[in-house]
C-alpha positions as CSV (number, residue, x, y, z in Angstrom):
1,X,113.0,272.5,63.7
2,X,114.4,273.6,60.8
3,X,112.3,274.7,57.6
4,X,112.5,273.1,54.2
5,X,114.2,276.6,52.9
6,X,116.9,276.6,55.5
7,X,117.4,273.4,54.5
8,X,118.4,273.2,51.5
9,X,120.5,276.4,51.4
10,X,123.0,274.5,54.0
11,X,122.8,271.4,51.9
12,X,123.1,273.9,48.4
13,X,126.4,275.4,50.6
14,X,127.6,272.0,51.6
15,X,128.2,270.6,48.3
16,X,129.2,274.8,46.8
17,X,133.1,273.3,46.3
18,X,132.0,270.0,45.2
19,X,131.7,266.5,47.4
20,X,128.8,264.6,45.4
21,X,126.4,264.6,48.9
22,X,125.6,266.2,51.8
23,X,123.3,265.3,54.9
24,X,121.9,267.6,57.7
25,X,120.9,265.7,60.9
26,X,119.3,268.2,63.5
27,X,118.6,267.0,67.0
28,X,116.6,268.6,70.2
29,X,117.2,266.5,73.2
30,X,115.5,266.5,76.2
31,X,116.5,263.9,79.3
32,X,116.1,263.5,83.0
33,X,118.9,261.2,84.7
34,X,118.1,261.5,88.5
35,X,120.9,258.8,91.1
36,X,119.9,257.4,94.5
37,X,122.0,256.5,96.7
38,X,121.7,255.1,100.3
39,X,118.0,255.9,99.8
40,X,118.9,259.9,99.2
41,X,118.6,261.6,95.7
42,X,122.2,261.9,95.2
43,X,122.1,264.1,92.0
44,X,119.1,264.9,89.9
45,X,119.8,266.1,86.3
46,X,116.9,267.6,83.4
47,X,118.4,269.2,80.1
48,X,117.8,269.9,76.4
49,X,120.4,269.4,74.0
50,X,120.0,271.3,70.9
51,X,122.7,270.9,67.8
52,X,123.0,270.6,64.1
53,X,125.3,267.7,62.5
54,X,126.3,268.6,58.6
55,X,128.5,265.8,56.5
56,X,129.8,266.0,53.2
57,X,130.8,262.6,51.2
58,X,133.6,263.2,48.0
59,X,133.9,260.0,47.0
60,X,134.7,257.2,49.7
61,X,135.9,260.2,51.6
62,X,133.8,262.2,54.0
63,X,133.6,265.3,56.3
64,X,131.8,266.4,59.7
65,X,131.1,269.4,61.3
66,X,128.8,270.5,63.7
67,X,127.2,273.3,65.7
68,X,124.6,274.1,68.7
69,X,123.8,277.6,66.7
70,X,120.9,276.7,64.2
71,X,120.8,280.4,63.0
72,X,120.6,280.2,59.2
73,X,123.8,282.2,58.6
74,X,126.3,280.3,61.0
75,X,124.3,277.3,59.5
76,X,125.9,278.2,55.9
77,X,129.4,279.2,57.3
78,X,129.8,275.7,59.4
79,X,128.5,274.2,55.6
80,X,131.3,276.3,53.4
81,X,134.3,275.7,55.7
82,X,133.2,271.6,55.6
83,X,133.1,271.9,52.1
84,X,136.5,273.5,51.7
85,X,137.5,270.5,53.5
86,X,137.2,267.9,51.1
87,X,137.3,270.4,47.9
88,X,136.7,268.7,44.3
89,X,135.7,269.9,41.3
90,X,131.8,271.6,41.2
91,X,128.8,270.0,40.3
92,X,125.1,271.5,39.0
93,X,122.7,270.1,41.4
94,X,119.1,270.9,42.2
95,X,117.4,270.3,45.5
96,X,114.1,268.9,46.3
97,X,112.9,268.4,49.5
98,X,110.4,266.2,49.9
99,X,109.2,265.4,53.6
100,X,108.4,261.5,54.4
101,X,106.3,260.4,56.5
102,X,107.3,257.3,58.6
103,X,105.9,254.2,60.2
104,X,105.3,255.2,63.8
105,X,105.7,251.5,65.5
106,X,106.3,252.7,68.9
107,X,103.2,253.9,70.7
108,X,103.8,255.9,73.7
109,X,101.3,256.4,76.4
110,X,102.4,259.1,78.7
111,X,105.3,261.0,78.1
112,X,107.9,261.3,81.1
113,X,107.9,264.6,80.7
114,X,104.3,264.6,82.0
115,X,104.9,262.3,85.0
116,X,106.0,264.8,87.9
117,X,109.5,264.2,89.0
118,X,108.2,263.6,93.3
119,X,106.9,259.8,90.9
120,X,110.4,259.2,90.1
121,X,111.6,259.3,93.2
122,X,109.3,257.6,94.7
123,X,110.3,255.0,92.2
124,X,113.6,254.6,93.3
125,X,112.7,254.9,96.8
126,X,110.6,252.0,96.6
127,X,113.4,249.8,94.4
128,X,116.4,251.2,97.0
129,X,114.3,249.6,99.7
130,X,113.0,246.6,98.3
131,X,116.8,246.2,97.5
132,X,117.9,247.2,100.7
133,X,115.5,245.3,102.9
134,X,116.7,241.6,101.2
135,X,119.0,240.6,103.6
136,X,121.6,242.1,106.1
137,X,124.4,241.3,103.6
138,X,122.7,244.2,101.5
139,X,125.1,247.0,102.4
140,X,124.4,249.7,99.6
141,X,122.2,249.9,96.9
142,X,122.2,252.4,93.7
143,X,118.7,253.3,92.2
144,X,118.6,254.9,88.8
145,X,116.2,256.7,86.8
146,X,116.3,257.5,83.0
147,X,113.6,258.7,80.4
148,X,114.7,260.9,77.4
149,X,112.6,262.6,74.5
150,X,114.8,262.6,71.1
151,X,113.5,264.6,68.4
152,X,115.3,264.9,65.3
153,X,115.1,265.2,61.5
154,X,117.4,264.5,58.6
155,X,118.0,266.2,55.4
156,X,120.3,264.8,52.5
157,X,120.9,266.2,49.1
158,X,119.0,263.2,47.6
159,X,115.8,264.9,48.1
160,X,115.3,263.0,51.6
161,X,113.7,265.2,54.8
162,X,112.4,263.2,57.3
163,X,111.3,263.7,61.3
164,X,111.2,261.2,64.1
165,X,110.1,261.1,67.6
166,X,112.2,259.0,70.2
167,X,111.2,257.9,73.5
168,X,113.0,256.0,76.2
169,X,112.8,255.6,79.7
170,X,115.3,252.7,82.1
171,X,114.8,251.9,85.6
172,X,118.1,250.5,87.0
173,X,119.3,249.1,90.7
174,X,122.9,248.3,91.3
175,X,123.1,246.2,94.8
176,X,126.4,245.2,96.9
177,X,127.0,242.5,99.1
178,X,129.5,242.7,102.2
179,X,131.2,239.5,103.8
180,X,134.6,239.3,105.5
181,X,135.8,242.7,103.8
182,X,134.6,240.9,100.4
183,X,132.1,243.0,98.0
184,X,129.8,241.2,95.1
185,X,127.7,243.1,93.2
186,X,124.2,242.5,91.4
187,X,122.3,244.8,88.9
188,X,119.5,244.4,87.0
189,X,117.9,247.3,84.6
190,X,115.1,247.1,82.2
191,X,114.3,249.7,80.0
192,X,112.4,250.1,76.6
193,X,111.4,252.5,74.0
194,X,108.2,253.2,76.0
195,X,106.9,256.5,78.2
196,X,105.4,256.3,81.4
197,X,103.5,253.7,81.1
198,X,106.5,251.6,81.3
199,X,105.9,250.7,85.3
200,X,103.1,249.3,84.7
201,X,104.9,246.4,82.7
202,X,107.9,246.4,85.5
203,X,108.1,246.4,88.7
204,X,110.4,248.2,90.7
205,X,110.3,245.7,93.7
206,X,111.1,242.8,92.3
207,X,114.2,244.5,90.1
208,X,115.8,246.1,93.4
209,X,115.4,242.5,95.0
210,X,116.1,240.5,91.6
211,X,119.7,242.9,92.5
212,X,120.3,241.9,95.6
213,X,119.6,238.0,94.9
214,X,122.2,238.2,92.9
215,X,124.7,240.1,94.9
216,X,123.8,238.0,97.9
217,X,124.1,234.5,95.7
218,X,127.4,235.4,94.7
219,X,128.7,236.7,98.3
220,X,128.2,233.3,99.8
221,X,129.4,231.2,96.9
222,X,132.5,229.4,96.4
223,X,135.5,230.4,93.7
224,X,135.1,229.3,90.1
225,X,137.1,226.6,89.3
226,X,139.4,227.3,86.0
227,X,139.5,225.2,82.6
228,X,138.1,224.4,79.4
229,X,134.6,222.6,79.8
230,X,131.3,223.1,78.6
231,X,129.3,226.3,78.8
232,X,125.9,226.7,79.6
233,X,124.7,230.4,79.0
234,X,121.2,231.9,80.0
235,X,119.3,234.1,77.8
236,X,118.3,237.7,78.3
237,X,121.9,239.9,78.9
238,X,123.5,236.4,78.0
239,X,123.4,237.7,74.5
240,X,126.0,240.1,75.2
241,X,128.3,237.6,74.2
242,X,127.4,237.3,70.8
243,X,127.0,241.0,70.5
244,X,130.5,242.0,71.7
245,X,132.1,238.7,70.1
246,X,130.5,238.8,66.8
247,X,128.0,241.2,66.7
248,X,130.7,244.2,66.0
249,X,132.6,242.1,63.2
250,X,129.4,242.3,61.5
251,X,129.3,245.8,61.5
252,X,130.4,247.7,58.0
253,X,132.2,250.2,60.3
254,X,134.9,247.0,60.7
255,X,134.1,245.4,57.7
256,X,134.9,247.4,55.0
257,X,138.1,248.5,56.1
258,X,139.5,244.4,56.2
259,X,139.3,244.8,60.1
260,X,136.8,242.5,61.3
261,X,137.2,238.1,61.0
262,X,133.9,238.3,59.1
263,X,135.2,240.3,56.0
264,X,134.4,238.4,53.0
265,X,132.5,235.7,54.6
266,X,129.9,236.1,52.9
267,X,127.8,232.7,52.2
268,X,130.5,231.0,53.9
269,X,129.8,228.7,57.9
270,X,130.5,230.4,60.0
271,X,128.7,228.9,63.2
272,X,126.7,225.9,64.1
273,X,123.7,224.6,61.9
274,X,121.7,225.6,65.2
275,X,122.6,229.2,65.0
276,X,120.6,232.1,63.6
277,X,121.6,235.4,64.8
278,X,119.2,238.6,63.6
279,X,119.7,242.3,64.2
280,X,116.1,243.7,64.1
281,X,115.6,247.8,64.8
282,X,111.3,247.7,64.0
283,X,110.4,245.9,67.1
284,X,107.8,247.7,68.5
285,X,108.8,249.5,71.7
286,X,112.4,247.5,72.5
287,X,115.6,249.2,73.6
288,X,117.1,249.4,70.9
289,X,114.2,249.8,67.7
290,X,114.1,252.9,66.1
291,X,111.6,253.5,63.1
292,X,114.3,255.3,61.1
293,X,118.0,255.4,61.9
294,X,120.2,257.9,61.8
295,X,120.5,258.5,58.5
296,X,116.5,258.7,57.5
297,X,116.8,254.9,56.4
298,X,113.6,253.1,57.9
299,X,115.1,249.8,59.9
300,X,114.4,246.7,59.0
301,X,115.1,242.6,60.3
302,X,118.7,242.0,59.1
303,X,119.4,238.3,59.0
304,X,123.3,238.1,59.9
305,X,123.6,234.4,60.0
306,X,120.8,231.9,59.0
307,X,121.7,228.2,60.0
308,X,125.3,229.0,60.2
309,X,125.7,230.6,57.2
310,X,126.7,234.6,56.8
311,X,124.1,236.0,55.3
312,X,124.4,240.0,55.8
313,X,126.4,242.9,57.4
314,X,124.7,245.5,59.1
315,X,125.6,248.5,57.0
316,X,124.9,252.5,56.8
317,X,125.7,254.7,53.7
318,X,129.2,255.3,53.7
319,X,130.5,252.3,54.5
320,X,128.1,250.2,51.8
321,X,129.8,253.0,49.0
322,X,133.0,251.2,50.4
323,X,131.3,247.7,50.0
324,X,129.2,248.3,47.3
325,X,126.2,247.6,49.2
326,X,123.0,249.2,50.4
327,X,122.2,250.8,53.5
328,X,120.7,248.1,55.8
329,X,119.4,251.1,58.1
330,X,122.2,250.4,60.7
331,X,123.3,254.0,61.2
332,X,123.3,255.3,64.4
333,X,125.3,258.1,66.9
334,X,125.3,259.1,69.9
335,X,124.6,262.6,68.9
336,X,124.8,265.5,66.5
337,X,127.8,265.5,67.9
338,X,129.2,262.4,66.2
339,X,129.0,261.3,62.8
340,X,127.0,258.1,62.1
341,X,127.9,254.5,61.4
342,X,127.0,250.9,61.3
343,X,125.6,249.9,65.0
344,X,123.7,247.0,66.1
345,X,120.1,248.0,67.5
346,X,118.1,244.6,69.1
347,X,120.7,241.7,68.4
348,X,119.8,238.2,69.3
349,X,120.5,234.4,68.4
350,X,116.8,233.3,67.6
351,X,115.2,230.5,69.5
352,X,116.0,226.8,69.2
353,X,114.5,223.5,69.7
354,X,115.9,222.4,73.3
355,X,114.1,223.5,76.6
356,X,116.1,225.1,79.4
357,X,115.4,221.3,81.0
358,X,117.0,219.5,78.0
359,X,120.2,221.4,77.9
360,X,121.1,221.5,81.9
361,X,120.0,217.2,82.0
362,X,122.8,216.7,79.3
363,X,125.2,218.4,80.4
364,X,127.7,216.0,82.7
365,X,129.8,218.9,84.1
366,X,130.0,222.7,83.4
367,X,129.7,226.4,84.2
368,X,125.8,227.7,84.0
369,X,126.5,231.4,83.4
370,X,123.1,232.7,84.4
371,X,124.0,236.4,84.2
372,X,127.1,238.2,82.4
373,X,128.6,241.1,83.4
374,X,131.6,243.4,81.4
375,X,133.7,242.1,79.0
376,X,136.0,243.3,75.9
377,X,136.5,242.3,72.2
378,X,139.4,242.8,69.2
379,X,136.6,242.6,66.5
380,X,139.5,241.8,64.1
381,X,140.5,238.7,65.8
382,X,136.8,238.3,68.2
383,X,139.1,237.2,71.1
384,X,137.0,238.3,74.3
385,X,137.0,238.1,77.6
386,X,133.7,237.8,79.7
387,X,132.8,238.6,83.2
388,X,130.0,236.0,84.6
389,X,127.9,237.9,87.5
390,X,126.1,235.2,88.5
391,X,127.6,231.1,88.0
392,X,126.6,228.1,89.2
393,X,128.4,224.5,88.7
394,X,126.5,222.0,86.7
395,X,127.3,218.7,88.0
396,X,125.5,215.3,86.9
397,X,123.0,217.1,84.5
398,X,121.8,219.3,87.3
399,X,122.6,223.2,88.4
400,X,124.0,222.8,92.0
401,X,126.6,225.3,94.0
402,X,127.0,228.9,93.2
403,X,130.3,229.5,91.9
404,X,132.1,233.5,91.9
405,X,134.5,234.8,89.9
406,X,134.5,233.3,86.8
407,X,135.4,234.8,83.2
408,X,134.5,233.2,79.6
409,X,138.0,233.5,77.5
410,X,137.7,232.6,73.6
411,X,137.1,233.8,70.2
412,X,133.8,234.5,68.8
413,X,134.2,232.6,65.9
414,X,135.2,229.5,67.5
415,X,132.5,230.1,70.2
416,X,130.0,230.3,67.5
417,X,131.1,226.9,66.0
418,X,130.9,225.6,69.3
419,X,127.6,225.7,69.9
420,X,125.7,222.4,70.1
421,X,122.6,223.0,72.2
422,X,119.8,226.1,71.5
423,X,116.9,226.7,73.8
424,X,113.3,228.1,73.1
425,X,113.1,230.6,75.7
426,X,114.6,234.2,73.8
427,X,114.2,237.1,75.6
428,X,116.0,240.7,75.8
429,X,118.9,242.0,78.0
430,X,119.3,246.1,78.1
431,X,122.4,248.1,77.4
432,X,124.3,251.2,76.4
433,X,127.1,250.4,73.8
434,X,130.3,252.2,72.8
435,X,131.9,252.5,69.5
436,X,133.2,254.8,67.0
437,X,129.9,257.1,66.6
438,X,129.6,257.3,70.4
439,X,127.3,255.9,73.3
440,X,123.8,253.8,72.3
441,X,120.8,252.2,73.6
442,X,121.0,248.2,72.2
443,X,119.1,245.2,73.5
444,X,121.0,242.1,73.4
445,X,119.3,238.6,73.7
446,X,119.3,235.0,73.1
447,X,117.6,231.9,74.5
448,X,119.7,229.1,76.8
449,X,122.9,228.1,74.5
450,X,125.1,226.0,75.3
451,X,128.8,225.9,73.9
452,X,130.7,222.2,74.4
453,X,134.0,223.7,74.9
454,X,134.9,226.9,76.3
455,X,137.9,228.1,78.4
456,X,136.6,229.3,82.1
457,X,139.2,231.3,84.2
458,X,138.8,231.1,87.6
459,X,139.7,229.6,91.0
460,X,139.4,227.0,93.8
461,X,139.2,228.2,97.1
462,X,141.6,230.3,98.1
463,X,144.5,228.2,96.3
């Protein structure tokens, strides 16, 4: 991409007015994004994005600048006019570049870019009418295709030059329901850090009909009734609670500024005995793993909160000089367009003793939230507000009507206290999350939970 010399004359120009380190993260992007709708290829999209990220720390302080020219020259001249930026007093330095090589944990088998594109669509053809064929309630269906080939390598002026390999692909159908001039909506859309090879783990049928089940459930059901009552949540995308709720209090990028309810928590309860939450980026071929993140720091299994205790932050550089802690290799962007910072990558509350069985026989009355949708957080306070896609009642220990409309209203802390019931069944939900370093790929997850007390908004009827 870039050769070792290159290198370190833009990190050597970086640091020329001072600043005590610089980084160089180069990225070559190459994705395919191709939309069906109605069954017809509604747009079809193939690109490379080529660009060159170059940040400068003085201090606590820090600069970013960044270019899609990666000629050597325009290289320095972005370099010097960031360094004039946060100006301090000149220090000797030498450079040594010395390339890593990393832990490859995620195997791919056939590269999109080798499947031919007539596949894809056939992909979606066969999800749109799987999706579409489920019932005459089915009135339009969205099929989408993703796969995307990240390469990129990092260069600091602490001697580190290291290369990485990303691959992704996402299948995704988005069903709507029609009844009386009423619309509900179902989606489901698995993905992982896999080529190819990825349909032969998932099939395309089943997620365009999974879609419609749910649109269709939720067409024909009744209005959520509103209160506070117990909560049971289902695992898979259920986790996006805890992500949104907590998971981004965790994160440096709130924490070190005082900004987040979990600053100086540390070793303190914070939820349930039953609760163990984990952020872990090395999983082999999820979501959300990466073998390095986007600062060169391998990734590790971060332990956030071990029996209800705080245990860890997820951290990247800047933001542990803040805290005076290391690196936890939670830096990530969106791009070379966006400076890096703390990010979750596969978060999840780790299994429990109950089965699924256990928690719906004691619960008396509830809300069984078997799918969430959208929500939004204040990581400083964690007050949230959820959307449930799919609801049932839960009514003498058993799940019985569907129930639509409902939201989950609370704070993540008290939700996390809350908690009195954790299944054994942990799987992973798929997602795209936004925050201050731009748009990425996470995996949420959790087994069944259930909370004992948790506001519900909603309504009877049509009162």
């Amino acid at each position: 991409m870039l050769s070792k010399n290159v290198l370190e004359n833009v990190l050597y120009s970086a640091l020329s007015k001072g600043g005590d380190f610089a980084e160089i993260f180069v990225e070559d992007r190459f994705n395919t994004n191709i939309n069906m709708v109605g069954g017809y290829v509604e747009n079809s999209i193939s690109g490379r994005d080529f660009g060159v990220g170059i940040r400068i720390f003085n201090g606590l302080n820090s600069v970013y600048a960044y270019t899609n020219n990666s000629k050597e020259d325009n290289l320095i001249k972005v370099a010097k006019e960031a360094a004039l930026a946060i100006k301090s007093s000149k220090k000797d330095m030498v450079l040594n570049l010395m390339e890593s090589n990393i832990n490859n944990r995620h195997l791919i088998k056939i590269m999109p870019s080798n499947a031919e594109k007539a596949k894809k669509v056939e992909l979606l053809k066969r999800g749109y009418e799987s999706a579409k064929a489920y019932d005459p309630l089915i009135t339009q269906v969205t099929s989408n295709y993703f796969d995307e080939e990240q390469n990129v390598l990092i260069a600091n002026s602490e001697g580190l030059m290291v290369q990485d390999k990303r691959v992704r692909t996402r299948f995704k159908i988005q069903s709507v329901a029609s009844k009386d001039g009423e619309t509900q909506i179902g989606f489901y859309g698995p993905g992982g850090s896999m080529g190819f090879e990825i349909f032969d783990k998932i099939d395309v049928e089943e997620i365009g009909k999974e879609a419609s089940r749910i649109a269709k459930t939720m067409i024909l059901a009744d209005y959520c009734p509103s209160g506070v009552m117990p909560v049971v949540i289902h695992n898979e995308f259920g986790g996006v609670l805890f992500h949104e709720a907590c998971g981004h209090g965790l994160e440096a990028t709130f924490v070190s500024k005082g900004t987040s309810v979990f600053a100086d928590k540390l070793g303190e309860q914070v939820a349930s005995p039953l609760v163990t939450a984990i952020d872990d980026g090395t999983i082999p071929n999820e979501w959300g793993s990466l073998n390095i993140d986007d600062e060169g720091t391998p990734t590790q299994r971060n332990v956030l909160i071990e029996n209800g205790i705080l245990k860890s932050y997820l951290v990247d550089k800047l933001n542990g000089k803040r805290m005076g802690m290391e690196s936890t290799g939670s830096a990530r962007r969106q791009s070379y367009k966006f400076p890096p910072t703390s990010r979750m990558n596969n978060t999840f509350i780790a299994n429990g003793n109950s089965t699924f069985e256990e928690i719906i026989s004691s619960t008396e009355k509830g809300l069984f939230a078997k799918k969430l949708g959208g929500g939004s957080v204040n990581p400083a306070t964690g007050d949230f507000n959820f959307a449930v896609m799919e609801g049932y009642l839960i009514e003498n220990g058993k799940i019985t009507k569907p129930v639509r409309g409902a939201t989950l209203i609370g704070t993540g802390i008290k939700v996390l206290e809350n908690i009195d019931m954790v299944g054994n069944n942990q799987t992973f939900g798929q997602g795209v999350c936004g925050s201050l370093s731009g748009m990425v790929p996470t995996n949420v997850g959790q087994p069944t939970i259930r909370i004992k007390s948790l506001t519900v908004g909603g309504r009877k009827g049509d009162e």
